[in-house]
C-alpha positions, 0 to 999 in steps of 0.5 A: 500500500503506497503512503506516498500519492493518493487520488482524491474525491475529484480525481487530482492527485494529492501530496504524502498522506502520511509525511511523517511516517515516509521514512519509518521502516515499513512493517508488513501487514499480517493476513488477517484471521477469518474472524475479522474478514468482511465482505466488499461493499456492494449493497445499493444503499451503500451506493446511495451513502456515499453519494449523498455524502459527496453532494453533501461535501462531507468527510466521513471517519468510515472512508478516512480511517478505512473502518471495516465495518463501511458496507454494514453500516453505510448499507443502512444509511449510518455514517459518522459525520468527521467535521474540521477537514480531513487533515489532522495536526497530530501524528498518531501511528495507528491512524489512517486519517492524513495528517498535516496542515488543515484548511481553514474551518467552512462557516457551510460545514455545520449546515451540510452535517444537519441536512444530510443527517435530516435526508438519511433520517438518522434515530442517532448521529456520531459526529468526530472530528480531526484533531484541530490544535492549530485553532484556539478552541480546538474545534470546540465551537464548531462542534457545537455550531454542528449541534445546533444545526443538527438540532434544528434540522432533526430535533427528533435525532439524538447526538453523539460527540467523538471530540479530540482531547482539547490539550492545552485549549481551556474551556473548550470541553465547556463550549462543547456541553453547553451545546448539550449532546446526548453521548460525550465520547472521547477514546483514550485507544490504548494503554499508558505505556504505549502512548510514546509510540502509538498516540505521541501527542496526546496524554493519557491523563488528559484524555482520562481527565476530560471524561472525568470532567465531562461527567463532572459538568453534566452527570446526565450526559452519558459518557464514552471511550474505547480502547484498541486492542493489539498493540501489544498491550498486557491484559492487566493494563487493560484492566486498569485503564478499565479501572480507571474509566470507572473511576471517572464514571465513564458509561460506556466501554468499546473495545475493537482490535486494531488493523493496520492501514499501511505498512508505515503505521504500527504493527500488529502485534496480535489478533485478539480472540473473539473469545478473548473479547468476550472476556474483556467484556466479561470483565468490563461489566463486572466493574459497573460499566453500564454497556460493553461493546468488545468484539474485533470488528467493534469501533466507536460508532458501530451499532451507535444508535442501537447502543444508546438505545439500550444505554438508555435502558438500562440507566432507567432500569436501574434507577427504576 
């Protein structure tokens, strides 16, 4: 897989996805067990996603992280809205997203969101973004102009936020709740020891402290991180972190096996199970989370709307 030119939506060619890791050594991508294998989008909604999205002039985390899961989901209309560009300021090496310096943010963008999320129908909707840390507020505000818009165009639809860690960008987690999602979700992906490596600009305790004051601010809002699996982590770092989120109240654990997308990003260094998936899950619920989601195919906002159907649930059934 080539890192060095890629075609864009309209056909030009495009500089280095990835200038960063041009020069790493490459590390071979493994064949994957069958237990992660997918078959090629091909269903005719699919086809009709994608194309609303480009009328849209939309950027989707299902195409830029390459998600395995595009044809389920985009073959019943769910897609998650990335906002901000589709170039990130940071460097992580698992991530497919380019890297570099981003556009200037589109005033338009917020208004584009809300009418492809009206004309899909969405129940639920999962807006991302890049990192933006060339901004003052990270990205804040327009995550909360996206909230707005989408509330306008569809008030029946329920709102989940995968932001960035805010590093350094005070206030910005507040301007982001005032807007008032149903789901603030932000992913600590892997354990503390391979953050030099694996996730270099961000910090762990910061991430772990943004949910901690997400809940903090608003204790109705449900709260959400996950994590990637086969990196090279140990099963009792994975259950401290787990330790961890619960002591920051998080809600919501997702655990997914991480994938390469080229031979410049970080290696495989294990297929984790479905079994052992199921016992991390196992695990995770003992220690009060109020929903799981671990299997190898599992990421942030697969099966999101049905999720937050049933976190929903079981917060009534428990103050029942």
């Amino acid at each position: 897989m080539s890192t060095r030119i890629e075609i864009d939506h309209a056909g030009g060619v495009r500089s280095l996805r990835h200038p960063e890791k041009a020069h790493r050594p490459d590390n071979p991508i493994q064949r994957k067990p069958d237990w992660i294998r997918v078959r090629a989008p091909n269903h005719p909604i699919y086809h009709e996603t994608r194309a609303l999205m480009r009328d849209h002039r939309l950027v989707t985390v299902c195409e830029e992280a390459a998600c395995p899961n595009i044809g389920e989901c985009w073959s019943q209309r769910h897609a998650t809205m990335m906002i901000m560009g589709d170039t990130c300021t940071r460097a992580c090496s698992f991530c497919n997203v380019r890297t570099g310096l981003p556009d200037p943010l589109d005033a338009t963008e917020p208004g584009r969101v809300a009418g492809a999320v009206a004309r899909l129908g969405l129940r639920h909707v999962v807006v991302t973004s890049v990192d933006r840390d060339d901004l003052p507020d990270g990205g804040a505000a327009h995550f909360a102009a996206v909230i707005g818009a989408v509330r306008a165009a569809s008030p029946s639809t329920t709102i989940e936020v995968l932001t960035p860690d805010f590093l350094r960008k005070p206030g910005a987690l507040e301007v982001v709740l005032r807007a008032r999602p149903d789901v603030f979700n932000h992913n600590l992906e892997t354990v503390p020891r391979l953050y030099p490596g694996i996730r270099p600009g961000a910090r762990y305790y910061q991430s772990l402290r943004l949910l901690d004051d997400a809940k903090r601010l608003d204790p109705s809002l449900f709260t959400k991180s996950g994590m990637m699996l086969g990196l090279g982590e140990q099963r009792a770092e994975v259950g401290q972190v787990m330790d961890d989120l619960r002591v920051a109240n998080v809600d919501f654990l997702t655990l997914g096996q991480y994938l390469q997308p080229s031979v410049k990003h970080a290696a495989v260094e294990s297929f984790v199970t479905p079994d052992a998936f199921a016992e991390y899950a196992v695990t995770a619920r003992a220690k009060g989370f109020l929903m799981v989601a671990a299997t190898p195919l599992t990421r942030s906002s697969y099966h999101a709307d049905a999720d937050f159907a049933a976190l929903r649930a079981v917060r009534a059934a428990r103050a029942a």
